[in-house]
N, C-alpha and C positions, 0 to 999 in steps of 0.2 A: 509749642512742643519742640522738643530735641529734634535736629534729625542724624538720627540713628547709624545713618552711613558712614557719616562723618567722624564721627566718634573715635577716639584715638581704640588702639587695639590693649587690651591688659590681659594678662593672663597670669599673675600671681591670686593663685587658691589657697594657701595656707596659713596661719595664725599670721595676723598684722595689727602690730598695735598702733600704728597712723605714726605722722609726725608733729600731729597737737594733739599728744594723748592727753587722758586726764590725769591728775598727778595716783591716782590709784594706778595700778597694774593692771593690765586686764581691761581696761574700759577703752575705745577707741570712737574717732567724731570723724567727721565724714561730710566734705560739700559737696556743691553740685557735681555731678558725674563730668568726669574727663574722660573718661574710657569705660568702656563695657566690653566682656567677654566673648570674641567673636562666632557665637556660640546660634547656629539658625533658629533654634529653640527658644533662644532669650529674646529675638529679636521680635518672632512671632507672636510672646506671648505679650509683649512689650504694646505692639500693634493693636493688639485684640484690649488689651486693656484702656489705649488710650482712644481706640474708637467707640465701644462698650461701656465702660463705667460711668458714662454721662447718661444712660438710658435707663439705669434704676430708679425707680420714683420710693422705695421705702430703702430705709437700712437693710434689710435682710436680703432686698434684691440687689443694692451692691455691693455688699461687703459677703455675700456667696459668690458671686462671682469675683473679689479680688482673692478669696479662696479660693476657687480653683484653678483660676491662672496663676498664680504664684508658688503654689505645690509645685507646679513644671518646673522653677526655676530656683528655689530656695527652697532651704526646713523649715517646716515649722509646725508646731503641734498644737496651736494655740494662736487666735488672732484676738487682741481686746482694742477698741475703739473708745475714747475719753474725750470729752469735749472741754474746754477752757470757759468755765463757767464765774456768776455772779462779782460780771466787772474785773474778771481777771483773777478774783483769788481763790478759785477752786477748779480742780481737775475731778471732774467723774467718770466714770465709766459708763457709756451706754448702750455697748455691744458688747458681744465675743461669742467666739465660738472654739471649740478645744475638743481633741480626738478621745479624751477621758473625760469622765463625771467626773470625781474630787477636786470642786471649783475654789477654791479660797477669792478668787478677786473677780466677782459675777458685776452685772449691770446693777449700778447703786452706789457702787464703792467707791469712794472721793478722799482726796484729801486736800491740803492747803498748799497753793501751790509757792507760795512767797518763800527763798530762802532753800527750795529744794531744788536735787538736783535738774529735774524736768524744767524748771525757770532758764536756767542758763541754756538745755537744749533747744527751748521754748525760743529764745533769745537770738543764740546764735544760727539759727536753722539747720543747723549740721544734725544729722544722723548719728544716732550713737549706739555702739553696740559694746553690751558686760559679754566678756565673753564666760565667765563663771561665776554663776547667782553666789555661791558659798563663800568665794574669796571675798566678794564683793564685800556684804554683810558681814563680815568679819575685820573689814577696813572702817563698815559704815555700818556700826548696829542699831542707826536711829530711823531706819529706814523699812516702816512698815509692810508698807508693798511688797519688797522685796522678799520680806519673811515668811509673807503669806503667797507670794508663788513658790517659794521654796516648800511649803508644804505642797501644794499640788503635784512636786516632783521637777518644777522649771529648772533648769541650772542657766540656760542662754537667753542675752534677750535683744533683739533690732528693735530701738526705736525709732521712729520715724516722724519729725514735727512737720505740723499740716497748718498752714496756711494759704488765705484769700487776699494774694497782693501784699499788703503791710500787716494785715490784718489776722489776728494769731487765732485757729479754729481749733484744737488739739491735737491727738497725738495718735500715731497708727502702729500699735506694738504687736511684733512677732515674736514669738516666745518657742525655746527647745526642751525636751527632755533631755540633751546632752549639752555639756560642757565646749563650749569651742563651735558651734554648731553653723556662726554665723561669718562671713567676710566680709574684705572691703568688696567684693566687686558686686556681692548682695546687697548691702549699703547704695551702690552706684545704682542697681535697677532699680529699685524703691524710688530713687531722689530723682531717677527719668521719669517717672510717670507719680510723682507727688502730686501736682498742682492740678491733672486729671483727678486723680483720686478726691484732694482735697475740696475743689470745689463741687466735686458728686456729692460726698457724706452733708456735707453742710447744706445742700440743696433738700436732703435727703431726709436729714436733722430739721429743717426748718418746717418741712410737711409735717414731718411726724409733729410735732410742736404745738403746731396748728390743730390739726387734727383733733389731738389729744386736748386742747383747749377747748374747741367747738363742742367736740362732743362730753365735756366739763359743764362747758355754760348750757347747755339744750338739757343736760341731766335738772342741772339746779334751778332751770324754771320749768320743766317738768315737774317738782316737785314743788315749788312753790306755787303751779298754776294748782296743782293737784288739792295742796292743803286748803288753799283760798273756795276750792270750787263746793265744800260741802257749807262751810258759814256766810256764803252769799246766798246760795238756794235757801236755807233756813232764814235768811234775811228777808228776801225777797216775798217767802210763801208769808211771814207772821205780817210784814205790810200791807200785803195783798189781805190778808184776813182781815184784818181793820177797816182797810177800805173798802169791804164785802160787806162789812156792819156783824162779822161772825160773833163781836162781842162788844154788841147793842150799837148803837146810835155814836157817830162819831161829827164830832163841833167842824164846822167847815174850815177852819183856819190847820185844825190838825190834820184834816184828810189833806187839804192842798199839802203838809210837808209829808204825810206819807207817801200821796205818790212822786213826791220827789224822790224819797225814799227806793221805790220801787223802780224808776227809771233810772237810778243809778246803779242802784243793784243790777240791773235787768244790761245796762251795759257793761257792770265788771263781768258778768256773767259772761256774755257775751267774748270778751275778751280771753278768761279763764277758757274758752271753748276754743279761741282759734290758737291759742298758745298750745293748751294742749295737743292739737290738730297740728301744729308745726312741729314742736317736742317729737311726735310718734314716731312724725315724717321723717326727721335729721336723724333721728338714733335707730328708723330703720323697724319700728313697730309700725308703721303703717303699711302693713303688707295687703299689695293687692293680690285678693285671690276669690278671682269669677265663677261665678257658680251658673250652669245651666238652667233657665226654664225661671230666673227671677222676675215674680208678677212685679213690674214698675208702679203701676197705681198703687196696688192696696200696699207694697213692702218697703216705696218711696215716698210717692206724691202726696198721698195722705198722710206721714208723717208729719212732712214737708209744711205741709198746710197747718196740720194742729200745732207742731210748736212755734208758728207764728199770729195766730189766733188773736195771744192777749194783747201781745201788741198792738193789733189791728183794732180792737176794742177798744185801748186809748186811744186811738186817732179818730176815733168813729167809722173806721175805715174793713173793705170786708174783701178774703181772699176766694175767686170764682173756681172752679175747677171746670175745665172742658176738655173734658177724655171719650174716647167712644166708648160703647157700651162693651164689647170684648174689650177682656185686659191686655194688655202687652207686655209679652213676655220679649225676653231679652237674656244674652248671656253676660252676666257684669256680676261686681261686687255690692251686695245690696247697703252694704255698712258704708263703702265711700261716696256712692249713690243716694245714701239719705245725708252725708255731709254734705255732697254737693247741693242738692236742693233745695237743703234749707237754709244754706246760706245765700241761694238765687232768691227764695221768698222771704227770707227776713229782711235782704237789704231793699226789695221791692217797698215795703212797707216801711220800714227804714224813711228811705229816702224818696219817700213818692208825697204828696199832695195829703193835708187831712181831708179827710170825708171822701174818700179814692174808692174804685174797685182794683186790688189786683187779678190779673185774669191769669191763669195758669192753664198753658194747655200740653198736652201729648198726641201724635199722631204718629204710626206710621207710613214711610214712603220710601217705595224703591228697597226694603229691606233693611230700613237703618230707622232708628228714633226720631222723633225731633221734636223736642218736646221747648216750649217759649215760658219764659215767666216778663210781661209787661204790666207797667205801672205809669200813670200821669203822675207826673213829675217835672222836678227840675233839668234832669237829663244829663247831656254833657256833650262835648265836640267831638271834631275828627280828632282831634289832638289830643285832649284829653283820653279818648279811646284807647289810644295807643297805649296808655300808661298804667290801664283798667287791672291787668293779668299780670303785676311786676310786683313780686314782691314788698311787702311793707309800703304801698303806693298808696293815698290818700288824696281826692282830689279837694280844693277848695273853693266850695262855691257857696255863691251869697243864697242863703236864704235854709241852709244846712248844719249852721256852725252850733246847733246845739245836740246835732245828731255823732257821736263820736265812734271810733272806731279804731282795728290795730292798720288794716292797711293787708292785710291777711286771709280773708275770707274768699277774695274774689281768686288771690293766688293760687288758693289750697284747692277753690274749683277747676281753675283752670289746669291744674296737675293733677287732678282727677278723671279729668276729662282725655287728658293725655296716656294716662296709664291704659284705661279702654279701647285705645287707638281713635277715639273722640274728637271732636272739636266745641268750641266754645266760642261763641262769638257775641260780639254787645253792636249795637245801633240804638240813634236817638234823636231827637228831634229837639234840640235844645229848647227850655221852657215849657213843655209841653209831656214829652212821653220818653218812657226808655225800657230796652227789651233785650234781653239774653236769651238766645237760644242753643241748646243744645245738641247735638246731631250725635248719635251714637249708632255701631255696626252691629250687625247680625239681629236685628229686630222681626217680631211679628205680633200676629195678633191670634189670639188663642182660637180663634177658627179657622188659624190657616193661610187666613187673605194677610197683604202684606200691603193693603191701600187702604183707606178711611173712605167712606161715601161722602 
Protein backbone atom coordinates (compact mmCIF):
# COMPACT_ATOMS: atom_id res chain seq x y z
CA UNK A 1 0.00 0.00 0.00
CA UNK A 2 0.83 3.71 -0.54
CA UNK A 3 1.70 5.62 2.47
CA UNK A 4 -0.43 8.12 2.34
CA UNK A 5 1.71 10.71 4.43
CA UNK A 6 4.00 10.95 1.98
CA UNK A 7 2.14 11.75 -0.84
CA UNK A 8 3.19 14.78 -2.56
CA UNK A 9 0.22 17.73 -1.81
CA UNK A 10 -2.25 18.47 -5.21
CA UNK A 11 -4.77 20.61 -5.16
CA UNK A 12 -5.93 21.31 -8.73
CA UNK A 13 -9.93 20.66 -8.66
CA UNK A 14 -10.89 21.75 -12.03
CA UNK A 15 -11.33 20.22 -15.60
CA UNK A 16 -7.69 18.64 -16.54
CA UNK A 17 -7.20 17.05 -19.49
CA UNK A 18 -3.74 15.21 -18.34
CA UNK A 19 -0.72 15.52 -20.44
CA UNK A 20 -1.19 11.94 -22.28
CA UNK A 21 -4.60 12.89 -23.25
CA UNK A 22 -6.31 10.74 -25.69
CA UNK A 23 -6.36 12.15 -29.16
CA UNK A 24 -10.37 12.88 -28.52
CA UNK A 25 -11.03 15.94 -26.40
CA UNK A 26 -12.43 15.43 -23.20
CA UNK A 27 -10.88 11.94 -22.41
CA UNK A 28 -8.00 12.14 -19.77
CA UNK A 29 -5.37 8.75 -18.41
CA UNK A 30 -4.19 8.80 -15.10
CA UNK A 31 -1.15 6.71 -13.32
CA UNK A 32 -0.22 5.75 -10.23
CA UNK A 33 -0.98 8.57 -7.69
CA UNK A 34 1.81 11.16 -7.02
CA UNK A 35 -0.31 13.26 -4.86
CA UNK A 36 -3.60 13.25 -3.21
CA UNK A 37 -5.68 16.02 -1.96
CA UNK A 38 -4.59 17.03 1.52
CA UNK A 39 -8.03 16.62 2.28
CA UNK A 40 -8.64 14.47 6.33
CA UNK A 41 -11.64 13.07 4.78
CA UNK A 42 -9.94 11.47 1.80
CA UNK A 43 -7.36 10.19 3.92
CA UNK A 44 -9.85 8.54 6.13
CA UNK A 45 -11.82 7.00 3.85
CA UNK A 46 -8.78 5.93 1.95
CA UNK A 47 -7.80 4.00 5.28
CA UNK A 48 -11.17 2.44 5.95
CA UNK A 49 -11.13 1.10 2.51
CA UNK A 50 -7.81 -0.49 2.33
CA UNK A 51 -8.18 -2.00 5.80
CA UNK A 52 -12.07 -3.16 4.98
CA UNK A 53 -12.47 -4.29 1.37
CA UNK A 54 -10.45 -7.45 1.92
CA UNK A 55 -13.31 -8.60 4.57
CA UNK A 56 -16.22 -9.01 1.92
CA UNK A 57 -16.58 -12.57 1.10
CA UNK A 58 -19.62 -11.83 -1.80
CA UNK A 59 -19.73 -8.90 -4.40
CA UNK A 60 -22.43 -7.16 -2.82
CA UNK A 61 -20.52 -7.04 0.61
CA UNK A 62 -17.70 -5.38 -1.24
CA UNK A 63 -18.61 -3.31 -3.57
CA UNK A 64 -21.51 -1.78 -0.90
CA UNK A 65 -19.04 -0.89 1.06
CA UNK A 66 -16.68 0.71 -1.79
CA UNK A 67 -20.08 2.56 -2.25
CA UNK A 68 -20.21 4.06 0.64
CA UNK A 69 -16.85 5.15 1.18
CA UNK A 70 -16.25 6.64 -1.92
CA UNK A 71 -19.58 8.92 -2.02
CA UNK A 72 -17.44 10.80 0.88
CA UNK A 73 -14.86 11.44 -1.48
CA UNK A 74 -15.99 11.56 -5.21
CA UNK A 75 -19.63 11.64 -7.50
CA UNK A 76 -20.96 9.22 -8.57
CA UNK A 77 -24.46 7.92 -9.31
CA UNK A 78 -23.59 4.75 -10.65
CA UNK A 79 -21.07 1.95 -9.79
CA UNK A 80 -20.65 -1.11 -12.68
CA UNK A 81 -18.17 -3.81 -12.06
CA UNK A 82 -16.93 -6.14 -15.37
CA UNK A 83 -14.68 -8.77 -15.39
CA UNK A 84 -12.13 -9.66 -18.38
CA UNK A 85 -13.60 -12.76 -19.41
CA UNK A 86 -13.16 -16.02 -21.85
CA UNK A 87 -9.23 -15.85 -22.39
CA UNK A 88 -9.28 -12.31 -22.56
CA UNK A 89 -11.83 -11.52 -25.28
CA UNK A 90 -14.78 -10.43 -23.47
CA UNK A 91 -15.65 -7.69 -20.76
CA UNK A 92 -18.96 -8.38 -18.87
CA UNK A 93 -20.57 -6.76 -16.40
CA UNK A 94 -21.30 -8.43 -13.14
CA UNK A 95 -22.33 -5.85 -10.77
CA UNK A 96 -23.63 -2.43 -10.41
CA UNK A 97 -25.36 -0.46 -8.53
CA UNK A 98 -27.11 3.10 -9.57
CA UNK A 99 -29.15 5.86 -7.55
CA UNK A 100 -31.95 5.48 -10.47
CA UNK A 101 -33.92 2.45 -12.04
CA UNK A 102 -33.62 3.20 -15.87
CA UNK A 103 -30.61 0.67 -16.24
CA UNK A 104 -29.45 0.26 -19.90
CA UNK A 105 -25.91 -1.57 -18.87
CA UNK A 106 -27.30 -4.25 -15.85
CA UNK A 107 -25.15 -7.35 -14.88
CA UNK A 108 -24.93 -9.60 -18.28
CA UNK A 109 -23.93 -7.01 -20.49
CA UNK A 110 -20.51 -7.83 -22.51
CA UNK A 111 -18.90 -6.92 -25.28
CA UNK A 112 -15.54 -7.88 -27.21
CA UNK A 113 -12.87 -6.58 -25.71
CA UNK A 114 -10.17 -6.74 -28.84
CA UNK A 115 -9.50 -3.35 -30.60
CA UNK A 116 -11.85 -1.25 -28.10
CA UNK A 117 -11.00 1.43 -26.25
CA UNK A 118 -11.08 -0.52 -22.61
CA UNK A 119 -8.00 -2.81 -24.41
CA UNK A 120 -5.61 -0.10 -24.37
CA UNK A 121 -6.84 1.13 -20.59
CA UNK A 122 -6.67 -2.55 -19.93
CA UNK A 123 -3.19 -2.37 -21.24
CA UNK A 124 -1.80 0.69 -19.98
CA UNK A 125 -3.29 0.61 -16.34
CA UNK A 126 -3.80 4.23 -16.30
CA UNK A 127 -7.30 5.52 -15.14
CA UNK A 128 -9.33 7.25 -17.57
CA UNK A 129 -11.95 9.52 -17.25
CA UNK A 130 -14.81 10.96 -20.52
CA UNK A 131 -15.43 13.78 -19.06
CA UNK A 132 -18.72 14.19 -21.49
CA UNK A 133 -20.62 10.87 -22.56
CA UNK A 134 -22.16 13.05 -25.60
CA UNK A 135 -19.02 14.61 -27.03
CA UNK A 136 -17.55 11.34 -26.68
CA UNK A 137 -20.09 9.45 -28.86
CA UNK A 138 -20.16 11.98 -31.29
CA UNK A 139 -16.18 11.46 -31.97
CA UNK A 140 -16.78 7.73 -31.46
CA UNK A 141 -20.42 6.51 -32.65
CA UNK A 142 -19.25 2.81 -32.67
CA UNK A 143 -19.22 2.56 -29.20
CA UNK A 144 -22.14 0.88 -27.70
CA UNK A 145 -21.86 1.15 -24.16
CA UNK A 146 -21.53 4.42 -24.31
CA UNK A 147 -25.00 4.93 -25.97
CA UNK A 148 -26.58 2.90 -23.85
CA UNK A 149 -25.33 4.86 -20.61
CA UNK A 150 -26.27 7.75 -22.32
CA UNK A 151 -29.82 6.68 -22.32
CA UNK A 152 -29.81 6.08 -18.62
CA UNK A 153 -28.94 9.79 -18.41
CA UNK A 154 -24.77 9.14 -17.70
CA UNK A 155 -22.73 12.11 -19.26
CA UNK A 156 -19.30 11.25 -16.93
CA UNK A 157 -17.37 8.28 -16.47
CA UNK A 158 -13.97 7.09 -14.11
CA UNK A 159 -12.78 4.21 -15.28
CA UNK A 160 -10.77 2.36 -13.24
CA UNK A 161 -8.51 -0.95 -14.67
CA UNK A 162 -8.18 -3.81 -11.93
CA UNK A 163 -5.51 -5.98 -11.75
CA UNK A 164 -3.81 -9.04 -9.76
CA UNK A 165 0.07 -8.40 -10.24
CA UNK A 166 0.38 -8.77 -14.25
CA UNK A 167 -2.57 -10.31 -14.33
CA UNK A 168 -5.64 -8.34 -15.99
CA UNK A 169 -9.15 -8.92 -13.66
CA UNK A 170 -11.43 -5.98 -15.07
CA UNK A 171 -12.66 -2.83 -14.75
CA UNK A 172 -14.16 -0.66 -11.68
CA UNK A 173 -16.42 2.07 -13.50
CA UNK A 174 -17.92 5.39 -11.78
CA UNK A 175 -20.35 6.93 -13.70
CA UNK A 176 -22.22 10.90 -13.28
CA UNK A 177 -25.34 12.19 -14.21
CA UNK A 178 -23.29 15.33 -15.00
CA UNK A 179 -20.85 16.38 -17.47
CA UNK A 180 -17.28 17.16 -16.00
CA UNK A 181 -18.22 15.47 -12.78
CA UNK A 182 -14.93 13.74 -12.38
CA UNK A 183 -10.97 14.83 -11.79
CA UNK A 184 -7.58 14.00 -11.75
CA UNK A 185 -7.16 14.06 -8.03
CA UNK A 186 -10.45 11.46 -8.12
CA UNK A 187 -8.39 9.44 -10.64
CA UNK A 188 -5.29 9.56 -7.90
CA UNK A 189 -7.74 8.10 -5.03
CA UNK A 190 -9.09 5.31 -6.94
CA UNK A 191 -5.39 4.28 -8.21
CA UNK A 192 -4.45 4.38 -4.10
CA UNK A 193 -6.38 1.80 -3.09
CA UNK A 194 -6.87 -0.16 -6.82
CA UNK A 195 -4.96 -3.32 -5.96
CA UNK A 196 -6.88 -3.40 -2.34
CA UNK A 197 -10.00 -3.28 -4.32
CA UNK A 198 -8.75 -5.44 -7.09
CA UNK A 199 -7.72 -8.26 -5.25
CA UNK A 200 -11.22 -8.22 -2.99
CA UNK A 201 -13.63 -8.33 -6.21
CA UNK A 202 -11.68 -11.25 -7.71
CA UNK A 203 -11.48 -13.13 -4.36
CA UNK A 204 -15.06 -12.31 -4.29
CA UNK A 205 -15.71 -13.17 -8.07
CA UNK A 206 -13.98 -16.44 -7.52
CA UNK A 207 -16.57 -17.59 -4.47
CA UNK A 208 -19.34 -16.42 -6.15
CA UNK A 209 -18.13 -18.80 -9.11
CA UNK A 210 -17.72 -21.57 -7.27
CA UNK A 211 -20.68 -21.37 -5.53
CA UNK A 212 -22.79 -20.91 -8.45
CA UNK A 213 -20.98 -24.12 -9.84
CA UNK A 214 -21.47 -26.42 -6.90
CA UNK A 215 -24.73 -25.48 -6.52
CA UNK A 216 -25.08 -26.26 -10.82
CA UNK A 217 -23.53 -29.65 -10.34
CA UNK A 218 -25.78 -30.84 -6.85
CA UNK A 219 -28.99 -29.52 -9.02
CA UNK A 220 -28.08 -31.87 -12.05
CA UNK A 221 -27.49 -34.96 -10.09
CA UNK A 222 -30.41 -34.16 -7.93
CA UNK A 223 -32.08 -34.63 -11.01
CA UNK A 224 -30.54 -37.28 -12.44
CA UNK A 225 -30.47 -39.17 -9.19
CA UNK A 226 -34.18 -38.19 -9.12
CA UNK A 227 -35.04 -39.69 -12.76
CA UNK A 228 -33.00 -42.86 -12.35
CA UNK A 229 -34.70 -43.57 -8.90
CA UNK A 230 -38.36 -44.55 -10.27
CA UNK A 231 -36.83 -47.16 -13.29
CA UNK A 232 -34.62 -48.93 -10.80
CA UNK A 233 -37.38 -49.58 -8.18
CA UNK A 234 -39.52 -50.96 -11.11
CA UNK A 235 -36.53 -52.83 -12.07
CA UNK A 236 -35.73 -54.19 -8.99
CA UNK A 237 -39.71 -55.09 -7.85
CA UNK A 238 -40.20 -57.12 -11.66
CA UNK A 239 -36.82 -59.27 -10.61
CA UNK A 240 -37.73 -59.77 -7.37
CA UNK A 241 -41.12 -61.04 -8.85
CA UNK A 242 -39.55 -63.65 -10.87
CA UNK A 243 -37.54 -64.77 -8.42
CA UNK A 244 -40.70 -65.06 -6.20
CA UNK A 245 -41.99 -67.52 -8.97
CA UNK A 246 -45.02 -64.68 -9.05
CA UNK A 247 -45.09 -65.95 -12.85
CA UNK A 248 -44.76 -69.70 -12.54
CA UNK A 249 -41.66 -71.70 -12.25
CA UNK A 250 -38.32 -70.12 -13.18
CA UNK A 251 -35.14 -72.43 -14.93
CA UNK A 252 -32.20 -72.09 -12.39
CA UNK A 253 -29.72 -70.58 -14.68
CA UNK A 254 -32.40 -67.60 -15.26
CA UNK A 255 -33.04 -67.17 -11.52
CA UNK A 256 -29.04 -66.99 -10.86
CA UNK A 257 -28.98 -63.84 -13.62
CA UNK A 258 -32.21 -62.41 -12.04
CA UNK A 259 -30.82 -62.10 -8.89
CA UNK A 260 -27.90 -60.58 -10.23
CA UNK A 261 -30.26 -58.55 -11.59
CA UNK A 262 -31.62 -57.51 -8.49
CA UNK A 263 -28.32 -57.04 -6.45
CA UNK A 264 -27.45 -54.62 -8.96
CA UNK A 265 -30.43 -52.74 -8.97
CA UNK A 266 -30.68 -52.94 -5.16
CA UNK A 267 -27.09 -51.09 -5.32
CA UNK A 268 -27.84 -48.37 -7.88
CA UNK A 269 -30.72 -48.03 -5.69
CA UNK A 270 -28.77 -47.66 -3.09
CA UNK A 271 -26.67 -45.20 -4.50
CA UNK A 272 -29.78 -43.09 -6.11
CA UNK A 273 -30.70 -42.79 -2.22
CA UNK A 274 -27.39 -41.45 -0.85
CA UNK A 275 -26.93 -38.93 -3.87
CA UNK A 276 -30.17 -37.83 -3.37
CA UNK A 277 -29.42 -37.43 0.64
CA UNK A 278 -26.40 -35.34 -0.38
CA UNK A 279 -28.25 -33.34 -3.34
CA UNK A 280 -30.91 -32.19 -0.24
CA UNK A 281 -28.09 -31.52 1.88
CA UNK A 282 -25.85 -29.06 -0.42
CA UNK A 283 -28.94 -27.12 -1.86
CA UNK A 284 -30.17 -26.81 1.64
CA UNK A 285 -33.53 -29.06 1.48
CA UNK A 286 -32.45 -31.10 4.15
CA UNK A 287 -33.74 -29.16 6.84
CA UNK A 288 -33.45 -30.11 10.25
CA UNK A 289 -36.57 -29.70 12.02
CA UNK A 290 -37.06 -31.58 15.60
CA UNK A 291 -40.12 -32.38 16.55
CA UNK A 292 -41.01 -33.16 20.42
CA UNK A 293 -42.29 -36.49 21.77
CA UNK A 294 -40.80 -38.72 18.45
CA UNK A 295 -41.48 -42.57 19.49
CA UNK A 296 -37.74 -43.89 18.15
CA UNK A 297 -38.85 -47.47 17.79
CA UNK A 298 -42.10 -47.57 16.01
CA UNK A 299 -41.28 -44.00 13.85
CA UNK A 300 -37.34 -45.19 13.26
CA UNK A 301 -36.06 -48.55 14.21
CA UNK A 302 -38.70 -50.47 12.73
CA UNK A 303 -38.35 -48.62 9.64
CA UNK A 304 -34.85 -49.19 9.88
CA UNK A 305 -35.08 -52.81 10.11
CA UNK A 306 -37.83 -53.42 7.35
CA UNK A 307 -36.07 -51.90 4.51
CA UNK A 308 -33.21 -53.92 5.36
CA UNK A 309 -35.02 -57.17 5.54
CA UNK A 310 -34.48 -58.25 1.85
CA UNK A 311 -31.31 -57.96 1.98
CA UNK A 312 -30.82 -59.82 4.89
CA UNK A 313 -32.79 -62.78 3.07
CA UNK A 314 -30.12 -63.00 0.40
CA UNK A 315 -27.50 -63.40 2.88
CA UNK A 316 -29.64 -65.87 4.92
CA UNK A 317 -28.94 -63.52 7.34
CA UNK A 318 -31.63 -61.98 10.01
CA UNK A 319 -31.85 -58.41 11.67
CA UNK A 320 -32.56 -58.66 15.97
CA UNK A 321 -34.23 -55.89 17.50
CA UNK A 322 -33.48 -55.24 21.34
CA UNK A 323 -35.45 -52.26 22.71
CA UNK A 324 -37.32 -52.22 26.11
CA UNK A 325 -40.72 -52.55 26.24
CA UNK A 326 -41.64 -48.71 26.91
CA UNK A 327 -40.88 -46.72 23.73
CA UNK A 328 -38.48 -43.82 23.79
CA UNK A 329 -39.26 -40.92 23.05
CA UNK A 330 -36.95 -38.22 22.14
CA UNK A 331 -36.96 -34.86 20.69
CA UNK A 332 -35.31 -35.19 16.98
CA UNK A 333 -36.30 -35.15 13.40
CA UNK A 334 -37.80 -38.44 12.72
CA UNK A 335 -37.19 -38.06 8.69
CA UNK A 336 -33.24 -37.79 9.28
CA UNK A 337 -33.44 -40.26 12.05
CA UNK A 338 -34.94 -42.87 9.82
CA UNK A 339 -31.96 -41.89 7.20
CA UNK A 340 -29.70 -42.40 9.73
CA UNK A 341 -30.62 -45.82 10.75
CA UNK A 342 -31.03 -47.18 7.98
CA UNK A 343 -28.13 -46.69 6.56
CA UNK A 344 -26.32 -47.95 10.18
CA UNK A 345 -28.61 -51.43 9.24
CA UNK A 346 -28.10 -51.76 5.72
CA UNK A 347 -24.33 -51.33 5.89
CA UNK A 348 -24.39 -53.84 8.99
CA UNK A 349 -25.93 -56.39 6.56
CA UNK A 350 -23.92 -54.98 3.80
CA UNK A 351 -20.94 -55.67 5.21
CA UNK A 352 -21.15 -58.31 7.90
CA UNK A 353 -20.59 -62.24 7.43
CA UNK A 354 -23.43 -64.51 5.48
CA UNK A 355 -25.60 -66.40 7.71
CA UNK A 356 -25.01 -63.37 10.66
CA UNK A 357 -27.37 -61.98 13.05
CA UNK A 358 -27.49 -58.28 13.19
CA UNK A 359 -28.37 -57.14 16.55
CA UNK A 360 -30.04 -53.64 16.85
CA UNK A 361 -30.34 -52.28 20.12
CA UNK A 362 -31.81 -48.90 21.99
CA UNK A 363 -31.58 -47.98 25.63
CA UNK A 364 -31.89 -45.13 27.58
CA UNK A 365 -29.23 -43.70 29.95
CA UNK A 366 -28.55 -40.57 31.91
CA UNK A 367 -31.24 -38.82 29.78
CA UNK A 368 -29.70 -39.32 26.27
CA UNK A 369 -30.30 -42.41 23.64
CA UNK A 370 -27.90 -44.81 22.85
CA UNK A 371 -29.01 -46.81 20.62
CA UNK A 372 -25.88 -49.73 18.77
CA UNK A 373 -26.44 -51.43 15.39
CA UNK A 374 -23.47 -54.63 15.50
CA UNK A 375 -22.74 -57.18 13.11
CA UNK A 376 -20.05 -60.17 12.69
CA UNK A 377 -18.09 -59.15 10.19
CA UNK A 378 -15.02 -58.14 8.48
CA UNK A 379 -14.68 -54.94 10.71
CA UNK A 380 -11.88 -52.50 10.24
CA UNK A 381 -8.87 -50.70 12.23
CA UNK A 382 -8.12 -47.82 14.37
CA UNK A 383 -7.04 -46.22 11.18
CA UNK A 384 -9.37 -47.06 9.01
CA UNK A 385 -12.00 -45.71 11.77
CA UNK A 386 -10.62 -42.57 11.47
CA UNK A 387 -11.72 -42.23 7.84
CA UNK A 388 -15.28 -44.04 8.53
CA UNK A 389 -17.30 -40.21 8.88
CA UNK A 390 -15.40 -38.36 5.79
CA UNK A 391 -16.95 -37.74 3.02
CA UNK A 392 -17.04 -39.93 -0.13
CA UNK A 393 -14.66 -42.37 2.09
CA UNK A 394 -14.72 -45.99 0.97
CA UNK A 395 -12.60 -48.53 2.82
CA UNK A 396 -10.89 -51.58 0.93
CA UNK A 397 -10.81 -54.59 2.39
CA UNK A 398 -10.42 -58.18 1.28
CA UNK A 399 -13.05 -60.09 1.39
CA UNK A 400 -15.81 -57.06 0.55
CA UNK A 401 -14.96 -56.14 -2.95
CA UNK A 402 -18.26 -57.24 -4.32
CA UNK A 403 -20.13 -55.35 -1.87
CA UNK A 404 -20.12 -51.50 -3.60
CA UNK A 405 -20.99 -48.29 -2.53
CA UNK A 406 -20.94 -44.18 -2.88
CA UNK A 407 -18.65 -43.55 0.15
CA UNK A 408 -21.80 -41.40 1.41
CA UNK A 409 -23.92 -43.04 3.84
CA UNK A 410 -21.83 -43.19 6.83
CA UNK A 411 -21.09 -39.28 6.12
CA UNK A 412 -24.80 -38.35 5.82
CA UNK A 413 -25.09 -40.32 9.34
CA UNK A 414 -22.62 -38.78 10.94
CA UNK A 415 -23.99 -35.04 9.99
CA UNK A 416 -27.22 -36.28 11.20
CA UNK A 417 -26.06 -37.00 14.12
CA UNK A 418 -24.37 -33.67 14.35
CA UNK A 419 -27.27 -31.51 13.64
CA UNK A 420 -29.14 -33.21 16.96
CA UNK A 421 -26.09 -32.24 18.99
CA UNK A 422 -25.47 -36.16 18.74
CA UNK A 423 -22.56 -38.20 18.46
CA UNK A 424 -21.61 -41.13 16.30
CA UNK A 425 -19.24 -43.33 16.92
CA UNK A 426 -17.72 -46.91 15.23
CA UNK A 427 -15.41 -49.57 17.10
CA UNK A 428 -14.24 -53.18 15.91
CA UNK A 429 -12.55 -55.87 16.20
CA UNK A 430 -10.94 -56.56 12.96
CA UNK A 431 -12.10 -60.02 11.41
CA UNK A 432 -14.57 -60.53 13.64
CA UNK A 433 -17.35 -57.90 14.62
CA UNK A 434 -18.09 -54.09 14.17
CA UNK A 435 -20.56 -51.58 15.94
CA UNK A 436 -21.89 -48.05 15.61
CA UNK A 437 -23.38 -46.51 18.24
CA UNK A 438 -25.29 -43.66 18.59
CA UNK A 439 -25.67 -41.35 21.63
CA UNK A 440 -28.43 -38.72 21.19
CA UNK A 441 -29.81 -35.69 24.01
CA UNK A 442 -32.88 -35.11 25.76
CA UNK A 443 -34.18 -38.78 25.65
CA UNK A 444 -36.64 -40.87 27.84
CA UNK A 445 -38.71 -43.52 28.15
CA UNK A 446 -42.49 -43.15 27.80
CA UNK A 447 -43.07 -43.88 31.58
CA UNK A 448 -40.97 -41.51 32.85
CA UNK A 449 -37.77 -43.59 33.89
CA UNK A 450 -34.78 -42.39 32.08
CA UNK A 451 -32.86 -46.03 32.86
CA UNK A 452 -33.34 -49.54 31.20
CA UNK A 453 -33.56 -52.52 33.87
Amino acid sequence: MYDYGTLLNFHTMGPYMGADSDPIPGVSFFDVPLGLPQDPAVHAALERISARVGEGISLDEVLDFVWGETAQVLPHDRIGLAFVEEDGARVACRWFRADYEAVAVGAGYSEGLAGSSLQKVLETGRARIIHDLQAYIERKPDSPSTAALLKEGVRSNLTLPLKVGERPVGFLFFSSRRPWAFTEPHARILLAVRDRIAQAVEKAWLIKRLSESKEAYFSMLGFIAHELKGPLASISARAESYVGGYAGPVDPKAEESLRGIVKIAGYMNGMVRDYLDLTRLETGEMRFVPKPGVRFVKETLQYAVESAMFWAQQRKSKVVLDVPKQEILLEADPDLLRILMANLVDNAVKYGFDNIEVRVSARVEGGSLVATVRNPGVGFSEEQAAQLFKRFSRLKQRGTEDRKGTGLGLYLCWYIAQKHGGRLSAASQPGQWAEFTLKLPNARLENGADLVE
